[in-house]
C-alpha positions as CSV (number, residue, x, y, z in Angstrom):
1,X,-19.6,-21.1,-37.2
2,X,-23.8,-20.5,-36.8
3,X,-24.7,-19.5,-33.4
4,X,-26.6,-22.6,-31.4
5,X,-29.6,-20.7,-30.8
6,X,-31.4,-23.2,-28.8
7,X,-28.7,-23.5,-26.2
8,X,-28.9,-21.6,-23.1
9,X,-26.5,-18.6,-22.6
10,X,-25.2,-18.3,-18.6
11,X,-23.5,-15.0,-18.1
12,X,-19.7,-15.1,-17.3
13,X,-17.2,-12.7,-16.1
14,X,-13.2,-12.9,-15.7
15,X,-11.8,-13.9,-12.1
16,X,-8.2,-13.8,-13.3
17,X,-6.3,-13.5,-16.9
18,X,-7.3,-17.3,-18.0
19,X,-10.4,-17.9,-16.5
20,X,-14.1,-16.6,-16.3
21,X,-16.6,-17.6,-13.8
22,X,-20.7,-18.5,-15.0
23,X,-23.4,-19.2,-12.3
24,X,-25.1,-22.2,-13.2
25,X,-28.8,-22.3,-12.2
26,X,-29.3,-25.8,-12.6
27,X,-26.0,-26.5,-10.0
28,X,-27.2,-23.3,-8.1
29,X,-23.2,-23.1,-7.6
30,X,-20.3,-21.1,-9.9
31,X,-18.8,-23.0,-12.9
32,X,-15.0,-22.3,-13.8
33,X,-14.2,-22.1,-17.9
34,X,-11.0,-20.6,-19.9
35,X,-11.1,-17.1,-21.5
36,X,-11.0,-17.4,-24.8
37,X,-10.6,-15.3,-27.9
38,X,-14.4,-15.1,-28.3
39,X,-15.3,-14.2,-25.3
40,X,-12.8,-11.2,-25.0
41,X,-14.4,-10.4,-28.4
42,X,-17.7,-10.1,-26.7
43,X,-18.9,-13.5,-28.8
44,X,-20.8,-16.1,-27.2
45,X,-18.5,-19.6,-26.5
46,X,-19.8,-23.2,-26.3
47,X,-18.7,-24.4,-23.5
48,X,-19.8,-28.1,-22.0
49,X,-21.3,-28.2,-18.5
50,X,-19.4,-29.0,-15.6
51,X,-22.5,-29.7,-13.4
52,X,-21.9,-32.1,-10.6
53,X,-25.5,-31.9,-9.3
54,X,-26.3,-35.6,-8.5
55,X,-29.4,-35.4,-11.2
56,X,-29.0,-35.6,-14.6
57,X,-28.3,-31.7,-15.7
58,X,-30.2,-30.3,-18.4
59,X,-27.0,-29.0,-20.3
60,X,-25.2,-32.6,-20.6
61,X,-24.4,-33.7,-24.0
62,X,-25.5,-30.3,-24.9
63,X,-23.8,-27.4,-23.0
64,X,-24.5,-23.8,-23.3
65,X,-22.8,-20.8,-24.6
66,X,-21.2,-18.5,-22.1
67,X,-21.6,-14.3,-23.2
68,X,-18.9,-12.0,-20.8
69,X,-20.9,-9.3,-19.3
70,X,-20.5,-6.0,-18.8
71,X,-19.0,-4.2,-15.5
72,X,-22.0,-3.2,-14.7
73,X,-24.1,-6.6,-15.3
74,X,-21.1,-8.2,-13.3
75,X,-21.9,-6.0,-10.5
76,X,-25.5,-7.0,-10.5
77,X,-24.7,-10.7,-10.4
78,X,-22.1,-10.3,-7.9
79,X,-24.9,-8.2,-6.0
80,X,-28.0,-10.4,-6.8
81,X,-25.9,-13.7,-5.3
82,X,-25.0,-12.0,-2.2
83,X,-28.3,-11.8,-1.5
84,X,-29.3,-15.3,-2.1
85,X,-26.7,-16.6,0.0
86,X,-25.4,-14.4,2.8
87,X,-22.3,-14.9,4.7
């Protein structure tokens, strides 16, 4: 299948066996998808958007692709959010 190169790509990472977890910075909150085959294989994954932001989101009818990042990326994001929104 040819890669949908005008989509955006959000960065994911695994939160358990099943599932990865992709900041969405239209929602400005953390979207919840299945790991897949692809994705394990370091491919990028359509996914559709899950956006619940009252405003019509940017990725409906369209989605993005989710790529997994790397441990170290993960840490960055993990990092970079904890900054934006203290506890």
């Amino acid at each position: 299948m040819a890669e949908k190169l005008d989509l955006p790509v959000l960065k994911c990472f695994p939160v358990s066996k099943k599932e990865v977890q992709a900041w969405c910075p239209f929602c400005q909150t953390w979207h919840i998808h299945g790991l897949t085959d692809d994705l394990l294989a370091k491919k990028k994954s359509h996914r559709t958007a899950h956006c619940q932001n009252p405003a019509p989101s940017p990725f409906a009818g369209k989605g993005y692709l989710l790529k997994m990042v790397t441990k170290k990326e993960m840490k960055e994001l993990i990092s970079g959010f904890r900054l934006l929104f203290p506890e």
